[in-house]
PDBQT receptor file of N, H, CA, C and O in Angstrom, charges set to zero:
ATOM      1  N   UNK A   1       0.852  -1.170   0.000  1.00  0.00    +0.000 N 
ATOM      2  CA  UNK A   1       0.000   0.000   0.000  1.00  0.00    +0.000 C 
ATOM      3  C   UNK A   1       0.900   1.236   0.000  1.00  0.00    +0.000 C 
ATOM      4  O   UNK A   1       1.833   1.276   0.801  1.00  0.00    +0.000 OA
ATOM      5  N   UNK A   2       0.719   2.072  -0.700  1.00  0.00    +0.000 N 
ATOM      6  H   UNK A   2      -0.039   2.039  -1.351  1.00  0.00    +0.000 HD
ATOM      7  CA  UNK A   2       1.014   3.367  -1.235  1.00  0.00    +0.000 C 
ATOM      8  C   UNK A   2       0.801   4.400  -0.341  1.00  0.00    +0.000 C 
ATOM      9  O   UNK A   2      -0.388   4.452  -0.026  1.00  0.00    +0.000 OA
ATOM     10  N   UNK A   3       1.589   5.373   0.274  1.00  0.00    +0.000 N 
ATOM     11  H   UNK A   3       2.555   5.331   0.019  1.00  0.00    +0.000 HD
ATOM     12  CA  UNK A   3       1.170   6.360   1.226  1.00  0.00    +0.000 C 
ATOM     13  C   UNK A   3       0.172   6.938   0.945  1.00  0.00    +0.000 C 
ATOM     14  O   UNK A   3      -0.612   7.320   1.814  1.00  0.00    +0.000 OA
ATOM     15  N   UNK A   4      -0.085   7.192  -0.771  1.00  0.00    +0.000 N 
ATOM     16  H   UNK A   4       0.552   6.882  -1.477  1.00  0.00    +0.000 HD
ATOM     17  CA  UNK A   4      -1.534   8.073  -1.005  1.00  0.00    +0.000 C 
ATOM     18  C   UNK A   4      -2.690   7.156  -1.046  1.00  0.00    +0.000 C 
ATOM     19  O   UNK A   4      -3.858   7.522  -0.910  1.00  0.00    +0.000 OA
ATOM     20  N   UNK A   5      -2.223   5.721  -1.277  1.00  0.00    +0.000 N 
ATOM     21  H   UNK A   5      -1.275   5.424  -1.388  1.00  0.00    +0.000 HD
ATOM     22  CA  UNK A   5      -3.627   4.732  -0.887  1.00  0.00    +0.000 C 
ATOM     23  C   UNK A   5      -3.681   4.671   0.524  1.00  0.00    +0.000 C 
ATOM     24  O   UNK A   5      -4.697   4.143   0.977  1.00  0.00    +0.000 OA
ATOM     25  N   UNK A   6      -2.802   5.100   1.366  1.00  0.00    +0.000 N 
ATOM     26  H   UNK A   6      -1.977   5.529   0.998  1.00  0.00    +0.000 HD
ATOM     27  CA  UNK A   6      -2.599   4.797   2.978  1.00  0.00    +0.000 C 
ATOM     28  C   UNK A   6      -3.796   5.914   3.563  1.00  0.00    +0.000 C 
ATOM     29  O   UNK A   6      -4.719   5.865   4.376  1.00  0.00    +0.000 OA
ATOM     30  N   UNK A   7      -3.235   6.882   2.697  1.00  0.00    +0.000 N 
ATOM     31  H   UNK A   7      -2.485   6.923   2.037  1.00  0.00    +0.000 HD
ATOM     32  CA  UNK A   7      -3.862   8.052   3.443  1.00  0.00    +0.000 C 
ATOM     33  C   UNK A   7      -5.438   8.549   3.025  1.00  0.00    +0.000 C 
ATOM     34  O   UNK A   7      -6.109   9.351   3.675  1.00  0.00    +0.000 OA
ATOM     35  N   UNK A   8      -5.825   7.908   1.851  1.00  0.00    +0.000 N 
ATOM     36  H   UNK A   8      -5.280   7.256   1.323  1.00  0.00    +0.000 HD
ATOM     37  CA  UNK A   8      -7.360   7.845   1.489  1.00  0.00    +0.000 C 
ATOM     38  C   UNK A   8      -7.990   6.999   2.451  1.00  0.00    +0.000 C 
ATOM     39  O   UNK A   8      -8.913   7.388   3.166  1.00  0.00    +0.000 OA
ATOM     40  N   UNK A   9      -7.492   5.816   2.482  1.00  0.00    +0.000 N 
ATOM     41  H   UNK A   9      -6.742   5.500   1.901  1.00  0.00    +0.000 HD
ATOM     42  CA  UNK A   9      -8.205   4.693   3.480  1.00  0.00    +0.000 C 
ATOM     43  C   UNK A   9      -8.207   5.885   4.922  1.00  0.00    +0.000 C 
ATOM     44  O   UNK A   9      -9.018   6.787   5.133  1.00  0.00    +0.000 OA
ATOM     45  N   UNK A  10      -7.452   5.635   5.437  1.00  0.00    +0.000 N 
ATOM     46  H   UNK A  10      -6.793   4.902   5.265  1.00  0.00    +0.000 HD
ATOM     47  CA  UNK A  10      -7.527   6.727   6.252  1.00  0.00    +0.000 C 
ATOM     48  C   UNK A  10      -8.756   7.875   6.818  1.00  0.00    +0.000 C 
ATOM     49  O   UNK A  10      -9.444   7.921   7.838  1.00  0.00    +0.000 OA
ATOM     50  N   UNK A  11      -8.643   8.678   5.699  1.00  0.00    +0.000 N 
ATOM     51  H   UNK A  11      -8.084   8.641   4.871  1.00  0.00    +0.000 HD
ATOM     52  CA  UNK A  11      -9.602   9.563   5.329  1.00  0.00    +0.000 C 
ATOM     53  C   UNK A  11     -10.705   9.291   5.720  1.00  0.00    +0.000 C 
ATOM     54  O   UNK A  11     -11.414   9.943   6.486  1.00  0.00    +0.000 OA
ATOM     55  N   UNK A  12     -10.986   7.962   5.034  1.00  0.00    +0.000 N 
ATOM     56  H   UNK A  12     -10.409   7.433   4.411  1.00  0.00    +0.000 HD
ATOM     57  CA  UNK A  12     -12.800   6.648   4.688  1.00  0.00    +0.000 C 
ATOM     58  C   UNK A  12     -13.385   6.815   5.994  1.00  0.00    +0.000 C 
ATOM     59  O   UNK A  12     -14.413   7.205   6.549  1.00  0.00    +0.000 OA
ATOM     60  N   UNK A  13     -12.003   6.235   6.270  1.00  0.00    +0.000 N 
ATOM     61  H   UNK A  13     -11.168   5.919   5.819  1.00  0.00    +0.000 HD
ATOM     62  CA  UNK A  13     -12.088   5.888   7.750  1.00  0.00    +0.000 C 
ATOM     63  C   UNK A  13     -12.057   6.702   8.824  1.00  0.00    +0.000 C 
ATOM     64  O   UNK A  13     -12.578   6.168   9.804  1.00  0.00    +0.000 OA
ATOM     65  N   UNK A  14     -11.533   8.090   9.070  1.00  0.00    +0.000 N 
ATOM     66  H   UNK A  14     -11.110   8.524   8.274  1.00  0.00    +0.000 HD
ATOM     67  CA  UNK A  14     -11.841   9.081   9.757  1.00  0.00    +0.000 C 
ATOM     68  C   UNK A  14     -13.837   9.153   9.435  1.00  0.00    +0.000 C 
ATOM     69  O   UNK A  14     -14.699   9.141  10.314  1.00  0.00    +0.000 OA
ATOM     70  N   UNK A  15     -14.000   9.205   8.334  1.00  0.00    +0.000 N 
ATOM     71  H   UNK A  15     -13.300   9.215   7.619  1.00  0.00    +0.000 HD
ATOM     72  CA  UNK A  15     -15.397   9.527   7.860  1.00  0.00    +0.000 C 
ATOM     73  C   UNK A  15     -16.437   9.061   8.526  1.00  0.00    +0.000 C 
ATOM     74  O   UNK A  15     -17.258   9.639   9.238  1.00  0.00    +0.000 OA
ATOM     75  N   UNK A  16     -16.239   7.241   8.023  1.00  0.00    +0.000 N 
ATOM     76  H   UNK A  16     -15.572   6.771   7.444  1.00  0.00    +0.000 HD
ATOM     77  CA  UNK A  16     -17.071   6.701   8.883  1.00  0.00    +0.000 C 
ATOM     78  C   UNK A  16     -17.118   6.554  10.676  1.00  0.00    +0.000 C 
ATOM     79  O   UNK A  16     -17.882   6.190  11.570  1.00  0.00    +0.000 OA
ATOM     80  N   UNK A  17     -16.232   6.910  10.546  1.00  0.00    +0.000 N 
ATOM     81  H   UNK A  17     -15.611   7.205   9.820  1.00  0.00    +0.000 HD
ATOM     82  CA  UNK A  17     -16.066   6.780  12.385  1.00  0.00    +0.000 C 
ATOM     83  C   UNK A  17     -16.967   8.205  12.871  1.00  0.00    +0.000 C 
ATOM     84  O   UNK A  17     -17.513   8.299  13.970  1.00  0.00    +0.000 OA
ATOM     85  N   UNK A  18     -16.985   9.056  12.024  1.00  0.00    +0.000 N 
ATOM     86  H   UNK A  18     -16.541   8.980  11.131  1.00  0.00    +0.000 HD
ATOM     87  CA  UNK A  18     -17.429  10.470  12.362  1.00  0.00    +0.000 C 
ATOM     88  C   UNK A  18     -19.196  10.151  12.489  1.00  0.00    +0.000 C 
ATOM     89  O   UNK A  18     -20.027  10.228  13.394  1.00  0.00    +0.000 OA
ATOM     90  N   UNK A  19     -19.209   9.696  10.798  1.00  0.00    +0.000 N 
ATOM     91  H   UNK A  19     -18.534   9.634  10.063  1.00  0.00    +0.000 HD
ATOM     92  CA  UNK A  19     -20.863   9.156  10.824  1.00  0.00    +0.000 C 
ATOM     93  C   UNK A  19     -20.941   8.392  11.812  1.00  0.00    +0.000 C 
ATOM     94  O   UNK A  19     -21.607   8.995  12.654  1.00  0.00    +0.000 OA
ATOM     95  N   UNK A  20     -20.532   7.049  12.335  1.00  0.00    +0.000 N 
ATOM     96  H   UNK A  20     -19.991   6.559  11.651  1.00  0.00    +0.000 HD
ATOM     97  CA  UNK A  20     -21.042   6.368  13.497  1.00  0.00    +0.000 C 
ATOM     98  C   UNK A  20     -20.941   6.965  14.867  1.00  0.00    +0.000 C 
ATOM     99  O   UNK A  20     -21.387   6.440  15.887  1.00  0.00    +0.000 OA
ATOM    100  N   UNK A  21     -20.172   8.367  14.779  1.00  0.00    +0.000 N 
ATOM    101  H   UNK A  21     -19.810   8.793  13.950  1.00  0.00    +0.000 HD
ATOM    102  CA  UNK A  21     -20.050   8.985  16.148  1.00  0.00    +0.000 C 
ATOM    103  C   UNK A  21     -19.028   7.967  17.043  1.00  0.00    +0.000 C 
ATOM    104  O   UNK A  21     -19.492   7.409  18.038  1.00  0.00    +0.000 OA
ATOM    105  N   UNK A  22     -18.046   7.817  16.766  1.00  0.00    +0.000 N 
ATOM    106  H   UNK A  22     -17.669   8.271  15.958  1.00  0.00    +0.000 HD
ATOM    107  CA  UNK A  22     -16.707   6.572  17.395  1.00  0.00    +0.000 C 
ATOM    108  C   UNK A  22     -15.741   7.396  17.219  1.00  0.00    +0.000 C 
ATOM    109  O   UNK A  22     -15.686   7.915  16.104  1.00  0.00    +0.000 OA
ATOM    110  N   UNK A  23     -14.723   7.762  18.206  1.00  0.00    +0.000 N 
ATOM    111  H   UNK A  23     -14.768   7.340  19.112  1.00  0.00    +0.000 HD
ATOM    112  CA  UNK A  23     -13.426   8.326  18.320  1.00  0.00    +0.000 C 
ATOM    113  C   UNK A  23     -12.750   7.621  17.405  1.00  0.00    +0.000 C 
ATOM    114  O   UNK A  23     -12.729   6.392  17.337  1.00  0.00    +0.000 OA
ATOM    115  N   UNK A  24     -12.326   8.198  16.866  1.00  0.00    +0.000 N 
ATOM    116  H   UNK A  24     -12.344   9.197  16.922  1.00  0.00    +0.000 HD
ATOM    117  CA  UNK A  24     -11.019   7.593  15.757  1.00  0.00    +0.000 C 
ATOM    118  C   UNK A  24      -9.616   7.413  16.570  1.00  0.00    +0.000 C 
ATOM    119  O   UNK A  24      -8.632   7.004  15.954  1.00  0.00    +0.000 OA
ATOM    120  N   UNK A  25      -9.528   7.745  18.062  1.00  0.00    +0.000 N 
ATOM    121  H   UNK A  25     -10.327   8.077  18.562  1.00  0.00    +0.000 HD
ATOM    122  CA  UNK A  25      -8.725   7.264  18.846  1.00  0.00    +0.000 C 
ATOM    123  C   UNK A  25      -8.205   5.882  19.207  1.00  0.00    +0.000 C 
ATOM    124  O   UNK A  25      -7.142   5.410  19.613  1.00  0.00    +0.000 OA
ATOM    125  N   UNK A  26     -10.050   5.206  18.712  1.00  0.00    +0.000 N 
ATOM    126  H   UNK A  26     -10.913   5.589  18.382  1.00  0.00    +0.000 HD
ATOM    127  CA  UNK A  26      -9.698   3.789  19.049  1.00  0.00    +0.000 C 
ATOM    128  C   UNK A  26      -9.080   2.628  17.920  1.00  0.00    +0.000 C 
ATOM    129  O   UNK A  26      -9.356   1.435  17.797  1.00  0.00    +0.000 OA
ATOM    130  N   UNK A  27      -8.190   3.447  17.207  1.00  0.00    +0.000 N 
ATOM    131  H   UNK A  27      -7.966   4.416  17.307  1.00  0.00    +0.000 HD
ATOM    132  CA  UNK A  27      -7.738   2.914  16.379  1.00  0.00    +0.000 C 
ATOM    133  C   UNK A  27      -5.975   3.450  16.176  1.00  0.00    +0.000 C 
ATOM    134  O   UNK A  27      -5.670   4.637  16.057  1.00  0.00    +0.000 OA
ATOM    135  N   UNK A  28      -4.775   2.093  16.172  1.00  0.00    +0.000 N 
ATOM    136  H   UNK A  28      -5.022   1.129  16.269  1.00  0.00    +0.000 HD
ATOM    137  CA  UNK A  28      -3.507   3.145  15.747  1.00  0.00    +0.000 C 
ATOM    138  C   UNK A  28      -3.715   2.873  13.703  1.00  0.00    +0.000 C 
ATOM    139  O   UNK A  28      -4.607   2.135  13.287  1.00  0.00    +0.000 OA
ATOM    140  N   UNK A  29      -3.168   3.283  13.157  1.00  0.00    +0.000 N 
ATOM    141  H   UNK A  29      -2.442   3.882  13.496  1.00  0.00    +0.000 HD
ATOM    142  CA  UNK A  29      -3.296   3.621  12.017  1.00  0.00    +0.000 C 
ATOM    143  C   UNK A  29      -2.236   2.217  11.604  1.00  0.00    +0.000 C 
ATOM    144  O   UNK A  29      -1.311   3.002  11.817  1.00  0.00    +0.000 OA
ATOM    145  N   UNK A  30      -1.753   1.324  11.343  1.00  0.00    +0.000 N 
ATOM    146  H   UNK A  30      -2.504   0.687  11.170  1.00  0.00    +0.000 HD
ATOM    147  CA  UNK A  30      -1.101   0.402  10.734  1.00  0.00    +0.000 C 
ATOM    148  C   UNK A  30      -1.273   0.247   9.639  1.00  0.00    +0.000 C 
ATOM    149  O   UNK A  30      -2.262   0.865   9.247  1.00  0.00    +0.000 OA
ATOM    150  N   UNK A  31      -0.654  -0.439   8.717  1.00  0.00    +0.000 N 
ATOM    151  H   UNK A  31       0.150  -0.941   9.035  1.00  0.00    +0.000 HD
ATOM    152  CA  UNK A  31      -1.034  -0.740   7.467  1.00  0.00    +0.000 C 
ATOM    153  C   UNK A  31      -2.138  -2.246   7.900  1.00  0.00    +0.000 C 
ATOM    154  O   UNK A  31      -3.354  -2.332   7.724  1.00  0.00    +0.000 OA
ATOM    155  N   UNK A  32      -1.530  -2.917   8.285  1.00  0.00    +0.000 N 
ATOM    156  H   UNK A  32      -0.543  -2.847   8.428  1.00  0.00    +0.000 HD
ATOM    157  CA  UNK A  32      -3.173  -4.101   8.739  1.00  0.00    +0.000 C 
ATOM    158  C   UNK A  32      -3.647  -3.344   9.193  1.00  0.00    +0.000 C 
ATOM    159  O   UNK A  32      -4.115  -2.708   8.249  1.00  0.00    +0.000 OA
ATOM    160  N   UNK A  33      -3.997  -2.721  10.331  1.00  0.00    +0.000 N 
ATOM    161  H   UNK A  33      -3.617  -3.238  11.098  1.00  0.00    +0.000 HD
ATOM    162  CA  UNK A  33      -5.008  -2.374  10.860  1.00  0.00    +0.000 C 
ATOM    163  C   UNK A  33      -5.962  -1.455   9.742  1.00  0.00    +0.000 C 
ATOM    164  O   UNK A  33      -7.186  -1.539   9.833  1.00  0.00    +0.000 OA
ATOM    165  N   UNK A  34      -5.453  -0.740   8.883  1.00  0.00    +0.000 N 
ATOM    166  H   UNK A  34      -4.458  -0.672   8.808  1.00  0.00    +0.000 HD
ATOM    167  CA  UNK A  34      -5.765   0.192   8.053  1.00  0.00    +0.000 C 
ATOM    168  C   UNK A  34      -6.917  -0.371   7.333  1.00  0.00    +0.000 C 
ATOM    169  O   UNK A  34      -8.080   0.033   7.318  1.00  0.00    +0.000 OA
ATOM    170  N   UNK A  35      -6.235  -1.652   6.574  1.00  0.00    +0.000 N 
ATOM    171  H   UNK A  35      -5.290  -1.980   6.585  1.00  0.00    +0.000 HD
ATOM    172  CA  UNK A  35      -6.562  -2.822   5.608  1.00  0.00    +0.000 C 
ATOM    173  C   UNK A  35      -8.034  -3.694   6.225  1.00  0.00    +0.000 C 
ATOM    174  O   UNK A  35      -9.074  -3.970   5.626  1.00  0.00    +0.000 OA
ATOM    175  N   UNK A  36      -7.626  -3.968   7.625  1.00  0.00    +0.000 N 
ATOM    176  H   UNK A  36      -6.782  -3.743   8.112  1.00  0.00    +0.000 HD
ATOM    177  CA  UNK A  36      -8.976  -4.262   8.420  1.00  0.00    +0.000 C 
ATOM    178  C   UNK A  36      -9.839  -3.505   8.345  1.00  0.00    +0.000 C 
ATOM    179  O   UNK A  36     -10.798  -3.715   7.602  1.00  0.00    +0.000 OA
ATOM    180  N   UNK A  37      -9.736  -2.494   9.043  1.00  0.00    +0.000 N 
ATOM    181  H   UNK A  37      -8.957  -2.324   9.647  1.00  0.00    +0.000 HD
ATOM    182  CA  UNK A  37     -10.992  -1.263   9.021  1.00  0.00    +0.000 C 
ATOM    183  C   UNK A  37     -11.534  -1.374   7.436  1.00  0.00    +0.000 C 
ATOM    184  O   UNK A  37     -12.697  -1.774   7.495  1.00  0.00    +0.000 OA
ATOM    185  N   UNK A  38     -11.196  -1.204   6.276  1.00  0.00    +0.000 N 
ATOM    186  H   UNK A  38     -10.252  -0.879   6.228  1.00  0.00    +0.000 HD
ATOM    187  CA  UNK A  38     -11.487  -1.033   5.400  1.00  0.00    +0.000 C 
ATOM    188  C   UNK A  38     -12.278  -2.170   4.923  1.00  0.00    +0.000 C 
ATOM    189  O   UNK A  38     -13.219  -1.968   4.156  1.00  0.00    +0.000 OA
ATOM    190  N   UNK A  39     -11.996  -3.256   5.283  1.00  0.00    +0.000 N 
ATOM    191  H   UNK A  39     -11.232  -3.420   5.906  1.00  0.00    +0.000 HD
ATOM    192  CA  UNK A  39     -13.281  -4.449   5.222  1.00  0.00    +0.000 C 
ATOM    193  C   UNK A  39     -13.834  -3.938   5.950  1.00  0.00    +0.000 C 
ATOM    194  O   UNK A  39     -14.431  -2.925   5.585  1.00  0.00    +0.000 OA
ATOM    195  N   UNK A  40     -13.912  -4.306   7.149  1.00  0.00    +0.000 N 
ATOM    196  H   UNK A  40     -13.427  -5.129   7.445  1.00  0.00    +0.000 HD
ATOM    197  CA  UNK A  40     -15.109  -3.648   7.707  1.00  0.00    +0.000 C 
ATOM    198  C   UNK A  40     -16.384  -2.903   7.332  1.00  0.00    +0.000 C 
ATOM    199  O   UNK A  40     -17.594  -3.084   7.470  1.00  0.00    +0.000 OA
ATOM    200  N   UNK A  41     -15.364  -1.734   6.649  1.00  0.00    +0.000 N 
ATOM    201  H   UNK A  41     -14.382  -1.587   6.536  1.00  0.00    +0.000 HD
ATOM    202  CA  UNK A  41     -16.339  -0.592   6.379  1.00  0.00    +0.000 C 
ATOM    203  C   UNK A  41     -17.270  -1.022   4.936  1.00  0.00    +0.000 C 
ATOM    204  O   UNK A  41     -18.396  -0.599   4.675  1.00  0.00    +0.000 OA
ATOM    205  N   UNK A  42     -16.276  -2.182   3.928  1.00  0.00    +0.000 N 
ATOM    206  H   UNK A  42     -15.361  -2.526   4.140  1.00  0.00    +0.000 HD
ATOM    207  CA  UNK A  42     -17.069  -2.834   3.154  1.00  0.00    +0.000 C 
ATOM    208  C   UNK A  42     -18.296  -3.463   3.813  1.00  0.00    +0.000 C 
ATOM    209  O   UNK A  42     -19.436  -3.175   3.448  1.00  0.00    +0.000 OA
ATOM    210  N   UNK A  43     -18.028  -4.339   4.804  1.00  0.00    +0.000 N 
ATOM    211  H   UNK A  43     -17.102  -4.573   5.101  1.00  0.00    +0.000 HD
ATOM    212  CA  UNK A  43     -18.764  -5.000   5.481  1.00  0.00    +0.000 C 
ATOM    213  C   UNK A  43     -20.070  -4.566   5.641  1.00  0.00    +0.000 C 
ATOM    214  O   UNK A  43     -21.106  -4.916   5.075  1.00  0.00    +0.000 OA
ATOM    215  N   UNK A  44     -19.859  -3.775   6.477  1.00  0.00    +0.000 N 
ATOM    216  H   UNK A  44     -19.018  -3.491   6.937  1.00  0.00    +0.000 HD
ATOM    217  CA  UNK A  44     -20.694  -2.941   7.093  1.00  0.00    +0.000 C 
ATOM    218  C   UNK A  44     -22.113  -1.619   5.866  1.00  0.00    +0.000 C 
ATOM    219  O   UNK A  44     -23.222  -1.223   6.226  1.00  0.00    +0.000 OA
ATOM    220  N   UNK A  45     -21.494  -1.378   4.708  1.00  0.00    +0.000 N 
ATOM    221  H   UNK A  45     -20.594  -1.700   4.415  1.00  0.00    +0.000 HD
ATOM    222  CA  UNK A  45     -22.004  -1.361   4.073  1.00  0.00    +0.000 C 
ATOM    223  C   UNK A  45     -21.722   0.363   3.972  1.00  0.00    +0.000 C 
ATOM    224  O   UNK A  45     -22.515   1.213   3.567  1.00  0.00    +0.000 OA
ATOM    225  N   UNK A  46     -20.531   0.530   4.406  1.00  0.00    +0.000 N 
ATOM    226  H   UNK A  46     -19.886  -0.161   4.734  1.00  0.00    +0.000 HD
ATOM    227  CA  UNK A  46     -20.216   2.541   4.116  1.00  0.00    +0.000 C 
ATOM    228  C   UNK A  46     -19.229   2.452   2.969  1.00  0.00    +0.000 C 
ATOM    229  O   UNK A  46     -19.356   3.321   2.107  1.00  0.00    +0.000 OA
ATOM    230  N   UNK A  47     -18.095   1.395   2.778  1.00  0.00    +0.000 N 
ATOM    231  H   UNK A  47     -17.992   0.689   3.479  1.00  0.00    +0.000 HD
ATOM    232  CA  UNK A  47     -17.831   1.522   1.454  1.00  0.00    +0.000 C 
ATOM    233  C   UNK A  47     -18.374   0.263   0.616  1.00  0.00    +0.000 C 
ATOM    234  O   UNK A  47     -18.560  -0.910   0.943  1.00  0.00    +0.000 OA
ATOM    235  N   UNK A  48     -18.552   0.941  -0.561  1.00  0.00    +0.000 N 
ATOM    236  H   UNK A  48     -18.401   1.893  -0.826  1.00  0.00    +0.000 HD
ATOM    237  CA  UNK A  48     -18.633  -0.269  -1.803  1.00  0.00    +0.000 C 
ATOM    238  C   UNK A  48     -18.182  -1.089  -2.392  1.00  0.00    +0.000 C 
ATOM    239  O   UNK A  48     -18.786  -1.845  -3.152  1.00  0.00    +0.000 OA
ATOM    240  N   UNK A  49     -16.608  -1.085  -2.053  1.00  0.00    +0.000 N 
ATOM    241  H   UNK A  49     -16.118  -0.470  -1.435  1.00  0.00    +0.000 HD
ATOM    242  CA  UNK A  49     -15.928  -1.797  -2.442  1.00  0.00    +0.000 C 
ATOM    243  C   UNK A  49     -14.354  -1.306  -2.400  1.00  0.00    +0.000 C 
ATOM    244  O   UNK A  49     -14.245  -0.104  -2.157  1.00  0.00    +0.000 OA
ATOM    245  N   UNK A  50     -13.490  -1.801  -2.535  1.00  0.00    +0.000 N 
ATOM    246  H   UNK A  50     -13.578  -2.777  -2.732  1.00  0.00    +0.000 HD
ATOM    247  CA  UNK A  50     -12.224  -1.403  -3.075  1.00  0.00    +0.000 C 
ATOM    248  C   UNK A  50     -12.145  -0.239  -3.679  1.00  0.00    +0.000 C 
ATOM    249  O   UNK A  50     -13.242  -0.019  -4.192  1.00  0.00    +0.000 OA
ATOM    250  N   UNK A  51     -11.321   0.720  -3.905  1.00  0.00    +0.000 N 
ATOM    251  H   UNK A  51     -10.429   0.541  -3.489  1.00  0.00    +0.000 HD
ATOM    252  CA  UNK A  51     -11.527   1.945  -4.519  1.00  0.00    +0.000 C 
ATOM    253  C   UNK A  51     -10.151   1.572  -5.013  1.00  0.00    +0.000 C 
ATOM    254  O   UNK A  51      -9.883   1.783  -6.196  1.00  0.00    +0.000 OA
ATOM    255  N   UNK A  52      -9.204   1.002  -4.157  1.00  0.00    +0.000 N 
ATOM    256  H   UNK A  52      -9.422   0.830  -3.196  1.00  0.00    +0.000 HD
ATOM    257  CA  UNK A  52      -7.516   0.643  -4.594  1.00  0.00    +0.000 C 
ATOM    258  C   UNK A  52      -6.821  -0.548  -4.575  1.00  0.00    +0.000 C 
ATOM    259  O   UNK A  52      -6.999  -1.256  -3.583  1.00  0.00    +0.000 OA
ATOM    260  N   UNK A  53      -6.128  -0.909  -5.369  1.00  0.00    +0.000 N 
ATOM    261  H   UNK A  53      -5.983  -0.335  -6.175  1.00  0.00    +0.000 HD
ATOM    262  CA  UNK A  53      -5.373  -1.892  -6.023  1.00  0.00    +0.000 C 
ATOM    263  C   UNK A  53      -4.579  -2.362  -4.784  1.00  0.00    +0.000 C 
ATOM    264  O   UNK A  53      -3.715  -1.590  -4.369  1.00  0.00    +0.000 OA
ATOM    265  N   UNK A  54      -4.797  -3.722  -4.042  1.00  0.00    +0.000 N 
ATOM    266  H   UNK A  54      -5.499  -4.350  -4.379  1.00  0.00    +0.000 HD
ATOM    267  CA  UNK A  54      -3.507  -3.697  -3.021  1.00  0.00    +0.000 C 
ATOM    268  C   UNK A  54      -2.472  -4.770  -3.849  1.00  0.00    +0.000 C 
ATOM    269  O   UNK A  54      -1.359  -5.030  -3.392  1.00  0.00    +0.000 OA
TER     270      UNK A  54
């Protein structure tokens, strides 16, 4: 993963944490951890899919 794919996921993920009202504290930023959240957020149904090539 790419610092500018690092830092979009990121972003997603600041986002949705904002919409669900969840500190983005409870998270350190890793590249897995990053990669997790981002299923998740597939999961969960805030993103659609992949946006980036891992």
């Amino acid at each position: 993963m790419t610092e500018d794919e690092r830092g979009i996921l990121i972003k997603e993920i600041h986002q949705a944490f904002s919409v669900l009202n969840l500190p983005s504290s409870l998270y350190e930023y890793s590249d897995d951890k990053v990669d997790d959240l981002a299923d998740v957020l597939i999961f969960a149904g805030i993103r659609k899919k992949h946006t980036l090539d891992y």
